[in-house]
C-alpha positions as a LaTeX table, in Angstrom:
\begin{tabular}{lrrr}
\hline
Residue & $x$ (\AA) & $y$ (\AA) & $z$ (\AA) \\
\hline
Unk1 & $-36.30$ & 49.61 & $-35.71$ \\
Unk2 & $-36.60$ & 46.00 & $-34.89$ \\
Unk3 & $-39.25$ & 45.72 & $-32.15$ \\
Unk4 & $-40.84$ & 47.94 & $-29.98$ \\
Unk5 & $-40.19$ & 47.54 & $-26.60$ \\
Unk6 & $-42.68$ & 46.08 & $-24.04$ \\
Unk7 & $-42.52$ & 48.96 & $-21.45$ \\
Unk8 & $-42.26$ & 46.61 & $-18.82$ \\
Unk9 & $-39.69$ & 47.90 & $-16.08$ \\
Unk10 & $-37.72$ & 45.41 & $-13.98$ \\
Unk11 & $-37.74$ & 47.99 & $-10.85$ \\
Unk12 & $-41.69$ & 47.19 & $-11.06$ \\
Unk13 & $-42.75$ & 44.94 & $-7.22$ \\
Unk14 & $-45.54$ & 43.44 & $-9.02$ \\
Unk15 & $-43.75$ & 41.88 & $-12.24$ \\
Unk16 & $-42.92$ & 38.98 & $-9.79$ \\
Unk17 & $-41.28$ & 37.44 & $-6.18$ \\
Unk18 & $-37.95$ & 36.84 & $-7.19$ \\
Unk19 & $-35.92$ & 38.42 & $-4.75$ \\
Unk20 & $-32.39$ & 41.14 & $-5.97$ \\
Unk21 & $-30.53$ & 43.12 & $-4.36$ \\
Unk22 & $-30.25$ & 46.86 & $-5.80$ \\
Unk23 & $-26.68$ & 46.20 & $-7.11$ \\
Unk24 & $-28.24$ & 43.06 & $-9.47$ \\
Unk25 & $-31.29$ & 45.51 & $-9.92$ \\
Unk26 & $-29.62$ & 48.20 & $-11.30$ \\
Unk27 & $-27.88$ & 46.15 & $-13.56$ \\
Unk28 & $-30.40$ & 44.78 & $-15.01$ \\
Unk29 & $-32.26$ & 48.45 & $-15.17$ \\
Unk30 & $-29.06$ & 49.52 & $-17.07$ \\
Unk31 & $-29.10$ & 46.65 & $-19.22$ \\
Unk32 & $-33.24$ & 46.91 & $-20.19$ \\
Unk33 & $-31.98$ & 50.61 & $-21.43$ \\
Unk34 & $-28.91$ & 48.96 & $-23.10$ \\
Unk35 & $-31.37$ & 46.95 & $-25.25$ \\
Unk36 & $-34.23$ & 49.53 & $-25.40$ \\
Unk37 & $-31.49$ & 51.85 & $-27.29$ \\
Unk38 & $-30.75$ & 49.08 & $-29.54$ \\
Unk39 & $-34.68$ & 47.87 & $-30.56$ \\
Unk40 & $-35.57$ & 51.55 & $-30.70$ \\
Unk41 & $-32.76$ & 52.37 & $-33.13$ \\
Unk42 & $-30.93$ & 54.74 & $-30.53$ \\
Unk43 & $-28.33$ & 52.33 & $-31.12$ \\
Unk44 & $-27.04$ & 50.48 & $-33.95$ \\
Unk45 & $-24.26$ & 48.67 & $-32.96$ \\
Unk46 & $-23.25$ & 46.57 & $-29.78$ \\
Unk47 & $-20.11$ & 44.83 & $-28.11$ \\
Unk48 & $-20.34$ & 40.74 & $-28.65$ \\
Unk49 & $-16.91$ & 38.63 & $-28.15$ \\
Unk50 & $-14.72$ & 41.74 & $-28.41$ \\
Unk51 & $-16.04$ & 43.41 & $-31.88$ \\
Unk52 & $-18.71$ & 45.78 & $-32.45$ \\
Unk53 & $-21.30$ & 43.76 & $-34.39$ \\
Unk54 & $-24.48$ & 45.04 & $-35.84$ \\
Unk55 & $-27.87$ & 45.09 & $-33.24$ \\
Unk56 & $-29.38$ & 42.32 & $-35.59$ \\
Unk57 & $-26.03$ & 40.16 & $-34.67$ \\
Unk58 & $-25.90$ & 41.25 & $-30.88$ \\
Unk59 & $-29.36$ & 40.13 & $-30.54$ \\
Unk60 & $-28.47$ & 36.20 & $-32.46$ \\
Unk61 & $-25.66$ & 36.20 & $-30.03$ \\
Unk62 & $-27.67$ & 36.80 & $-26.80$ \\
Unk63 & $-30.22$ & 34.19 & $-28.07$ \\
Unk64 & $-27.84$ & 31.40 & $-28.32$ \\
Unk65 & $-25.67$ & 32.03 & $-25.39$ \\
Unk66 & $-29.17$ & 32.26 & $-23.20$ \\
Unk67 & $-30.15$ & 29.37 & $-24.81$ \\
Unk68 & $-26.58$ & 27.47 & $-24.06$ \\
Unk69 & $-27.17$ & 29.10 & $-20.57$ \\
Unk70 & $-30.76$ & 27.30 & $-19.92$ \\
Unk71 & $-29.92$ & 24.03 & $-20.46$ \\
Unk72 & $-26.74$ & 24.06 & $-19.02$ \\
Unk73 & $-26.22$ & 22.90 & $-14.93$ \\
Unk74 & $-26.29$ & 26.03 & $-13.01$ \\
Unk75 & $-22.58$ & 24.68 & $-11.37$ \\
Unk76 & $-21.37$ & 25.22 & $-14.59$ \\
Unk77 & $-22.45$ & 29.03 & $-14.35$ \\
Unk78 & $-20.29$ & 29.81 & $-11.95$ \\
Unk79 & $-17.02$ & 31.55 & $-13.12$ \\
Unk80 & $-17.60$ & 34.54 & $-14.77$ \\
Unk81 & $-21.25$ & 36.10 & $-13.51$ \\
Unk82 & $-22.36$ & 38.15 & $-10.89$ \\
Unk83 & $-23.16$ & 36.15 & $-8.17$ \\
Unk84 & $-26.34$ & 38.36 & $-7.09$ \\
Unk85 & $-27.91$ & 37.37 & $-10.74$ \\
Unk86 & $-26.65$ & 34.28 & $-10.97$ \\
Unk87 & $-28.56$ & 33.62 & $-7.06$ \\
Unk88 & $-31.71$ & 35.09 & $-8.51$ \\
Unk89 & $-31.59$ & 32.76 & $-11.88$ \\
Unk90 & $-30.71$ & 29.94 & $-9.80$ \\
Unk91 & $-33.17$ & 30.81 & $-7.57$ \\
Unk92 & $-36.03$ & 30.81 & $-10.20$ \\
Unk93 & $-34.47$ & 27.82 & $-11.87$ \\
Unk94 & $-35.33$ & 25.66 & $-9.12$ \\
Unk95 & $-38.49$ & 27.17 & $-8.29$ \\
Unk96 & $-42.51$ & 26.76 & $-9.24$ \\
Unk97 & $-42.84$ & 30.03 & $-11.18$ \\
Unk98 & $-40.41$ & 27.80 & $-13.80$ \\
Unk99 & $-42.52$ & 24.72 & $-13.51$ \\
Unk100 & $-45.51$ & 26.93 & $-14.59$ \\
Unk101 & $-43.68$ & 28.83 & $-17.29$ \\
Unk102 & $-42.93$ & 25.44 & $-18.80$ \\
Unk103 & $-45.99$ & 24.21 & $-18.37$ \\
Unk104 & $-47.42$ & 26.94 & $-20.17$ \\
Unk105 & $-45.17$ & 26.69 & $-22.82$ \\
Unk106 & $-45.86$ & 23.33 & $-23.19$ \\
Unk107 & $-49.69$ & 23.87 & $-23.34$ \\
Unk108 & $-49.45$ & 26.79 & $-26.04$ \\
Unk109 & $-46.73$ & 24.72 & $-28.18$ \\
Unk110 & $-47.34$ & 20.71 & $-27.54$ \\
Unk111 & $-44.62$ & 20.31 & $-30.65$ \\
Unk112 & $-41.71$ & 22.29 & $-27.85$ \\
Unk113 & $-39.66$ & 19.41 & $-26.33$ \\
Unk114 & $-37.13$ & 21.77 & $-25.13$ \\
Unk115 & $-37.93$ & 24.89 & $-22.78$ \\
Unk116 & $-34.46$ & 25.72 & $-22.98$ \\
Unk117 & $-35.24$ & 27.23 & $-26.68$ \\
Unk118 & $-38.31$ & 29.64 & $-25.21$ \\
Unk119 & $-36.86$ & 31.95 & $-22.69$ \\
Unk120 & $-38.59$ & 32.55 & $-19.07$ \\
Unk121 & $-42.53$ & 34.28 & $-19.14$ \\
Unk122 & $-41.62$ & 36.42 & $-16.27$ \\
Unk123 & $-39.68$ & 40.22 & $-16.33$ \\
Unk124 & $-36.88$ & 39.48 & $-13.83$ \\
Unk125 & $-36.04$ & 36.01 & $-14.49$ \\
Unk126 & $-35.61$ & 36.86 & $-18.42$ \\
Unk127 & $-33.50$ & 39.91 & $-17.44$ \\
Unk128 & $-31.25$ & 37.92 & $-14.85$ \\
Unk129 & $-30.81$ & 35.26 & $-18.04$ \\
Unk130 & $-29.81$ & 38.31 & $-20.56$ \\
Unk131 & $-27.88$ & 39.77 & $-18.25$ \\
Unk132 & $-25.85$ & 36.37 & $-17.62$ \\
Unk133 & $-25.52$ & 35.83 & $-21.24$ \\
Unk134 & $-24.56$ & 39.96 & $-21.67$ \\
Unk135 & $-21.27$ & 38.32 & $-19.37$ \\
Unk136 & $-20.20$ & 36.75 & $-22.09$ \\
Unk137 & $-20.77$ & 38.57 & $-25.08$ \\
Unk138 & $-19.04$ & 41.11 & $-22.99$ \\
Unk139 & $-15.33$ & 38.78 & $-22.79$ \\
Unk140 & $-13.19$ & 37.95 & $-25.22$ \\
Unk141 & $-13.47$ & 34.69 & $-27.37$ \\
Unk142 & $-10.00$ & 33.41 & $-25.06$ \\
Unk143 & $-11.89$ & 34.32 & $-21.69$ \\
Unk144 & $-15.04$ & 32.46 & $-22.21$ \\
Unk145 & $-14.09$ & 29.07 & $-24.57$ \\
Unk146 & $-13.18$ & 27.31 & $-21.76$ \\
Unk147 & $-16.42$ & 28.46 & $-19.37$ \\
Unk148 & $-18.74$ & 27.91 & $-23.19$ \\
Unk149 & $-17.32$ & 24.69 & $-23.27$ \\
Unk150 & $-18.21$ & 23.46 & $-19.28$ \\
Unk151 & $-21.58$ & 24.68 & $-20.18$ \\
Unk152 & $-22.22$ & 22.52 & $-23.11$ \\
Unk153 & $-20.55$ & 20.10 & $-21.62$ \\
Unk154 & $-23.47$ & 19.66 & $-18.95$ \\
Unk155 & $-26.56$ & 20.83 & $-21.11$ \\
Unk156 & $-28.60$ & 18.43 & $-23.12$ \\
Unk157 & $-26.94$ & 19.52 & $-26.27$ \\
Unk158 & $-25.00$ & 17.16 & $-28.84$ \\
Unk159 & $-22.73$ & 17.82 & $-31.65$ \\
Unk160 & $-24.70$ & 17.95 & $-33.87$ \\
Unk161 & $-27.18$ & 20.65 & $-31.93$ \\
Unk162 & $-24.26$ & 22.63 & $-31.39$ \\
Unk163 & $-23.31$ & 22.62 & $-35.09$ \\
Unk164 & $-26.46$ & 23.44 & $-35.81$ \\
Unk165 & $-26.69$ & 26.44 & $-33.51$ \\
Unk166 & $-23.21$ & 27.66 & $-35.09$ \\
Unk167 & $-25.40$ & 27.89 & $-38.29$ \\
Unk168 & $-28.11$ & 30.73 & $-36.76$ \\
Unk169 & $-28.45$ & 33.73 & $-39.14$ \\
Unk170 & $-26.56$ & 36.89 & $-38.42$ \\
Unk171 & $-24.64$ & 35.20 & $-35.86$ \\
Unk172 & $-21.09$ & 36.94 & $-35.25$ \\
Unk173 & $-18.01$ & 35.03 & $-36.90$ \\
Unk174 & $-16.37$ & 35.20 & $-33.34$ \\
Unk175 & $-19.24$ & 32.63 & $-31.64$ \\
Unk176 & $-19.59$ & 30.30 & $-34.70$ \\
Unk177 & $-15.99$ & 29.94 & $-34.31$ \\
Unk178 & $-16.05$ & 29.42 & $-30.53$ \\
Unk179 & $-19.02$ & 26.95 & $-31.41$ \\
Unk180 & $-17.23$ & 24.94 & $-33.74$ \\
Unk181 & $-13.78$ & 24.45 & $-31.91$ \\
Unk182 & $-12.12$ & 21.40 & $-32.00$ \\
Unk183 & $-12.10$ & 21.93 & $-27.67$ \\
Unk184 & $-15.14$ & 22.68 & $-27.81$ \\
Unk185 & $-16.93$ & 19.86 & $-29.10$ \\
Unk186 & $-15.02$ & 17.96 & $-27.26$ \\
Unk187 & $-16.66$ & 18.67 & $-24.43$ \\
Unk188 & $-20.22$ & 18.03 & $-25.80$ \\
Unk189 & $-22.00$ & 14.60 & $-25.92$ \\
Unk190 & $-21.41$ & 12.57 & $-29.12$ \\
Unk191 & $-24.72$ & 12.60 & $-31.36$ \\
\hline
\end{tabular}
């Protein structure tokens, strides 16, 4: 078992404002399960970039495509999520309840330059970001270079950063290769 879950249910009103509709809800119920299975041992092995990789792997995948997500422009978002959780990320992106997370984040960790490397405090808002970065760990390496790359492309990430993320432990072979493309770093700021 790797963690035990939180027991914290997205369908909960008073877990926070931000605003779903039931389609982007139940998604994101059927996701929380998704992952449940896999902390609790239920599951063993997940779906990242096309190949069945180990939980410990599905989980380094999710954390760097989240993190990828965060700091990249919400334009760049655009192509392959669902636009309901995409509106509700968005929505929080732009809103206080972020400015207070970071905040926060800033006052427990002074040394944390970057909230785009701690993910959001609140339920919904983390489970709209998972379920953005499930999107792509659910395509193919083909379907989602070109989208990976737009991201970088308008995040606060250079080379070297995203070098340096290709080198995260128990991180699938498919996204260190997608990482370290020749078109993709191409698209990222030079050092």
């Amino acid at each position: 078992m790797l963690q035990d879950p939180c027991e914290t249910r997205l369908d909960d009103p008073d877990i926070g404002p931000i605003h779903m509709t039931p389609q982007a809800l139940h998604r994101l119920l059927v996701l929380q399960v998704h992952l449940n299975d896999l902390l609790e041992g239920k599951t063993t092995r997940a779906i990242s970039f096309g190949r069945r990789v180990w939980a410990k792997t599905y989980f380094a995948d999710l954390r760097v495509i989240s993190c990828i997500i965060q700091s990249a422009h919400p334009r760049s978002l655009h192509i392959l999520c669902d636009p309901d959780i995409l509106a509700a990320y968005v929505d929080y992106r732009s809103s206080e309840e972020r400015e207070d997370d970071s905040r926060y984040i800033l006052q427990r960790n002074p040394t944390t330059q970057r909230t785009h490397e701690k993910p959001p405090l609140r339920a919904k808002p983390l489970g709209c970001l998972l379920a953005l970065a499930t999107e792509f760990l659910d395509a193919s390496p083909s379907a989602v270079s070109d989208h990976i790359a737009e991201m970088l492309a308008t995040s606060s990430f250079n080379v070297s950063e995203v070098r340096h993320m290709a080198t995260t432990p128990r991180l699938s072979a498919a996204l260190r290769r997608l990482l370290t493309a020749r078109s993709v770093l191409e698209c990222v700021r030079p050092n």
